[in-house]
C-alpha positions as CSV (number, residue, x, y, z in Angstrom):
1,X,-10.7,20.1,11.9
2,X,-10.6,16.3,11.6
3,X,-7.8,14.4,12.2
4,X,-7.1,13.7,8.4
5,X,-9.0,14.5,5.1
6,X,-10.2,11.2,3.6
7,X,-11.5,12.9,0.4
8,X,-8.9,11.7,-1.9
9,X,-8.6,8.4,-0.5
10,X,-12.2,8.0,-1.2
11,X,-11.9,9.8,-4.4
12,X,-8.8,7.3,-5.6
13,X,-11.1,4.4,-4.5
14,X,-13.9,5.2,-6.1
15,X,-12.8,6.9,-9.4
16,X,-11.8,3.6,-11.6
17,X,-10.4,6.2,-14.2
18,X,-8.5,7.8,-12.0
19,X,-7.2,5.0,-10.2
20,X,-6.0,3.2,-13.9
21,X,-4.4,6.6,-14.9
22,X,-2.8,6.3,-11.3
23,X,-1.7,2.6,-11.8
24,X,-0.3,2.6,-15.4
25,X,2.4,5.2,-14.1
26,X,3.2,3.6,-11.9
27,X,3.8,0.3,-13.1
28,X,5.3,1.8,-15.7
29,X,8.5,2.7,-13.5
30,X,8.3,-0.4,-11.9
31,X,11.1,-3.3,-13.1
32,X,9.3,-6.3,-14.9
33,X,11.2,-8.7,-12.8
34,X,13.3,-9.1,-10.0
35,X,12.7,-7.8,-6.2
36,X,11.4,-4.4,-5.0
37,X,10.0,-3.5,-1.4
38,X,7.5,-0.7,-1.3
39,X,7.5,2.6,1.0
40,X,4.4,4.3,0.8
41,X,2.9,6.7,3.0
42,X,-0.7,8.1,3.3
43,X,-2.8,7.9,0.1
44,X,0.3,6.3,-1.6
45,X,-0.3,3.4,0.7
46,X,-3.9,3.0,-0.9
47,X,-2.1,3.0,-4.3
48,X,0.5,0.2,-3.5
49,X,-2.4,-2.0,-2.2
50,X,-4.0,-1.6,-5.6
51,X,-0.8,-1.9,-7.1
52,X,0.0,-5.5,-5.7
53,X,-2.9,-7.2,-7.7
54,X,-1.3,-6.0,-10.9
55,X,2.3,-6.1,-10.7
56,X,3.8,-9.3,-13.3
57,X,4.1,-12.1,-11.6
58,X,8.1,-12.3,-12.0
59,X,8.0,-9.1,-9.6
60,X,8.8,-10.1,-5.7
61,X,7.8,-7.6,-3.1
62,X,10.3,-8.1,-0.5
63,X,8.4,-6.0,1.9
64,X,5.6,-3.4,1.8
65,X,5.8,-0.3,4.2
66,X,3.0,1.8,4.9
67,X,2.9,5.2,6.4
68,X,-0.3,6.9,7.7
69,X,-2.2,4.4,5.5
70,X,-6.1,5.2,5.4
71,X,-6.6,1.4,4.4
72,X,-7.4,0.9,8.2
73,X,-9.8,3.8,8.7
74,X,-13.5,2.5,9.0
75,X,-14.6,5.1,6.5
76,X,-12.8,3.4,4.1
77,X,-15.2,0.3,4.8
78,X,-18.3,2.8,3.5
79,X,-19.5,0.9,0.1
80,X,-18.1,-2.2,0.2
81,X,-14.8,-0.4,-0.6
82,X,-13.7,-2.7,-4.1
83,X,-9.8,-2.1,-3.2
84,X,-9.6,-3.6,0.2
85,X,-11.8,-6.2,-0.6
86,X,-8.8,-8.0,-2.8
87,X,-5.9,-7.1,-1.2
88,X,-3.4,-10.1,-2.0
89,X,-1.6,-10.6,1.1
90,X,0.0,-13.2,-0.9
91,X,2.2,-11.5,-2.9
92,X,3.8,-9.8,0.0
93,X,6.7,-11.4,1.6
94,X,6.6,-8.7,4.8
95,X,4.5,-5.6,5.5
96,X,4.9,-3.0,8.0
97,X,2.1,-0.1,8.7
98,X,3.2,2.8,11.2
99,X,0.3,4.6,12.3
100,X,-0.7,7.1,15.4
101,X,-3.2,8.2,17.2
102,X,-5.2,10.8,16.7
103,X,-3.5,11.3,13.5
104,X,-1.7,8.9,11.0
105,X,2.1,9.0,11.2
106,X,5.3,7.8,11.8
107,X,5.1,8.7,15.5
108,X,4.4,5.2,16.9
109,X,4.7,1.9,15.6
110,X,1.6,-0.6,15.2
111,X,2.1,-4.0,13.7
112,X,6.0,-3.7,13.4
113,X,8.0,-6.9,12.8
114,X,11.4,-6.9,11.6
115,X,11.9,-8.1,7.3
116,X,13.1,-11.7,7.2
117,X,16.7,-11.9,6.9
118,X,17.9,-12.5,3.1
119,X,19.6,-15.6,1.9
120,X,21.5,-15.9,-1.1
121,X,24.2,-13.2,-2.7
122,X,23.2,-9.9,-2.9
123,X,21.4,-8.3,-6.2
């Protein structure tokens, strides 16, 4: 058994249907405005990636978390994979990404770094 099925990762990336049914709901729960930091683990991770190059410019992602994210597996490279090729590190003020070997997870840490203090009053 491998260490984790990439079929619906691959299926999410490639299916643009799919993937704008996927978006619209989200974004439709999303505010318009203000500040939000993502958690997202496994194929959820793949979906707030895509996610960042739509969200309304007057939306601040404070931070992104991922958990057991795919995005790092080379079989997600296969195809010139059209989702990580624009993901806009930009709009992200800090992102974390737990992962473990053999299998994704919240086991270990990889690139952690702690979120930049806020400044200002709270919200």
């Amino acid at each position: 058994m491998p260490a984790f099925d990439l079929d619906q990762a691959r299926r999410y990336v490639n299916n643009e249907g799919l993937r704008g049914c996927v978006l619209r709901a989200v974004l439709d729960e999303l505010p318009k405005s203000g500040e939000v930091v993502i958690v997202a683990h496994s194929l959820g991770s793949l979906i707030a990636m895509d996610l960042l190059d739509h969200l309304p410019g007057t939306l601040v992602v404070r931070g992104l978390v991922t958990i057991g994210s795919p995005a790092g597996h080379l079989a997600m490279f296969c195809n010139k994979n059209p989702l990580l090729k624009t993901f806009p590190l930009s709009r992200v003020m800090a992102w974390v990404n737990l992962w473990s070997n053999p299998r994704p997870g919240a086991i270990r840490a990889g690139n952690l770094a702690p979120f930049p203090a806020r400044t200002g009053p709270a919200g």
